[in-house]
Legacy VTK file of the C-alpha trace (Angstrom):
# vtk DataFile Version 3.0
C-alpha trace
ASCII
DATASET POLYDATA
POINTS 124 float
-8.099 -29.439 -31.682
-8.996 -30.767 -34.910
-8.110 -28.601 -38.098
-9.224 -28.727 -41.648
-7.248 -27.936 -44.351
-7.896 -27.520 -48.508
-5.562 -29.716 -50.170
-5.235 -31.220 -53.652
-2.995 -34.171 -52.788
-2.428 -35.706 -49.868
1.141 -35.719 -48.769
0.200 -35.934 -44.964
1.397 -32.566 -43.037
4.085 -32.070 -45.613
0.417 -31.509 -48.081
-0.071 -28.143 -49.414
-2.635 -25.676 -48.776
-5.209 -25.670 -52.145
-5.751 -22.575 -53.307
-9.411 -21.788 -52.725
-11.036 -23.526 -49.679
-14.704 -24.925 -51.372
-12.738 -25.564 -54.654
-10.042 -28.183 -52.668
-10.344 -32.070 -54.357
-9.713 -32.978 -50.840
-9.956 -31.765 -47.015
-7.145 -32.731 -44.910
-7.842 -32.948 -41.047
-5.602 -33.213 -38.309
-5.986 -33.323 -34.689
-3.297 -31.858 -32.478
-4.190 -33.746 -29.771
-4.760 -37.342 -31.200
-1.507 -36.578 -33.681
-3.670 -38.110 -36.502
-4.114 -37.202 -39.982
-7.155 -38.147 -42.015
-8.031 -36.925 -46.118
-11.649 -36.741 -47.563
-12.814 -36.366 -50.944
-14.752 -32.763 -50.920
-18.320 -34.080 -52.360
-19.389 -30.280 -52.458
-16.981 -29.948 -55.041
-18.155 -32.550 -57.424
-22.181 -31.559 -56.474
-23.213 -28.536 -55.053
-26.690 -29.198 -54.779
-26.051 -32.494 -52.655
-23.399 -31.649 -50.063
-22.203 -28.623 -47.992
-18.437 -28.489 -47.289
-19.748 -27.560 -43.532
-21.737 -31.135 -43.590
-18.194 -32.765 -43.918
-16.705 -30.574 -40.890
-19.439 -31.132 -38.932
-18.864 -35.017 -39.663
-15.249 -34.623 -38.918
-15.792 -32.172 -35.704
-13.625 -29.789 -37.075
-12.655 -26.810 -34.727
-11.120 -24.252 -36.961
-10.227 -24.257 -40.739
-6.766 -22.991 -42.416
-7.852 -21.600 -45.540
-5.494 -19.624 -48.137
-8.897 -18.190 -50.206
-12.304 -18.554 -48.962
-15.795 -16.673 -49.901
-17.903 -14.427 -46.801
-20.462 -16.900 -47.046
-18.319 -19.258 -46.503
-17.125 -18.385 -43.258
-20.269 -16.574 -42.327
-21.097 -20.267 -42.054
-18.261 -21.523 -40.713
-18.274 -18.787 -37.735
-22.299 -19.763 -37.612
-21.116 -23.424 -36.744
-18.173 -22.739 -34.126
-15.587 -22.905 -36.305
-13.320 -20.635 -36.788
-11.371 -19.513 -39.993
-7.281 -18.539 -40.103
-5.482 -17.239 -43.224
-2.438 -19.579 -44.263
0.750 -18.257 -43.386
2.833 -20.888 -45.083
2.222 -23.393 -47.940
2.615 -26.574 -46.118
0.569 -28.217 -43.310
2.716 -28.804 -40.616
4.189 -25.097 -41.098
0.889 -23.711 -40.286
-0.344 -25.787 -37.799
3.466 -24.944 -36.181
2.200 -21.341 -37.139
-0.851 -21.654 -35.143
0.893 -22.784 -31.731
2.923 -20.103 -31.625
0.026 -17.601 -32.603
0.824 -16.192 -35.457
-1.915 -16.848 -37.588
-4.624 -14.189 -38.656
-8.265 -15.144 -37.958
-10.263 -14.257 -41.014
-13.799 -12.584 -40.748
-16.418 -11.508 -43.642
-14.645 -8.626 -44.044
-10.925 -10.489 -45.151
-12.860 -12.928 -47.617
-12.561 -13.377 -51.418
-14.790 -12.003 -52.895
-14.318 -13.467 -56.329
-13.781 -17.196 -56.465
-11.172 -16.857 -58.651
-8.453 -14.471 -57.820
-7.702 -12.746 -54.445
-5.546 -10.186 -54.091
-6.997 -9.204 -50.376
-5.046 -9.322 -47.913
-5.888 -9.267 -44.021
LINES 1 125
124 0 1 2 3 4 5 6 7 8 9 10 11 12 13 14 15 16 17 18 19 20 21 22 23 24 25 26 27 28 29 30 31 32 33 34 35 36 37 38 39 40 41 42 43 44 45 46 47 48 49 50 51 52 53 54 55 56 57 58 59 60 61 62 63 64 65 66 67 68 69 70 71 72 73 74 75 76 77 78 79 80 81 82 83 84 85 86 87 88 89 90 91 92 93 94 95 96 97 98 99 100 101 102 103 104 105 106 107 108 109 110 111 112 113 114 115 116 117 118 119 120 121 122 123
């Protein structure tokens, strides 16, 4: 399983979740399996017109994304491309991939996104 996370600085799994997933300086993936960690600048960030956060997932063959805030476009894409979209439980990493095994997570659809980019007071 390989998961992608928002992050701002990369502290490995101790890394916190960024705030807003499109927004993130960097995206943080792990895979389960492989017990690797790997963070890459988000280009979409810098230039929207020339890369798609989804291009970098797809590069990265990212399964599922661990998001804190995130737009319904956003993961109308996301859920377009296979991958699926969870709501962070905790701030760190490791505490929501730990989180995720024991299936505690909430999967996010359209319906639980932000739907200002700045503020989100939704909760699923």
């Amino acid at each position: 399983m390989r998961i992608c996370f928002p992050i701002e600085v990369d502290k490995g799994l101790d890394s916190v979740i960024f705030g807003h997933f499109g927004l993130a300086p960097l995206f943080m993936f792990v895979d389960t399996k492989a017990k690797t960690s790997q963070a890459v600048i988000n280009q979409a960030r810098h230039d929207r017109d020339k890369c798609s956060p989804l291009k970098i997932l797809e590069e990265n063959e990212t399964d599922m994304v661990i998001v804190e805030e995130i737009g319904p476009e956003a993961i109308a894409r996301l859920n377009a491309n296979r991958i699926t979209v969870y709501k962070a439980g905790k701030k760190t990493l490791r505490e929501n991939i730990d989180l995720f095994r024991n299936h505690c997570l909430t999967e996010l659809s359209v319906d639980h996104a932000c739907l200002d980019h700045g503020t989100c007071e939704h909760q699923p």
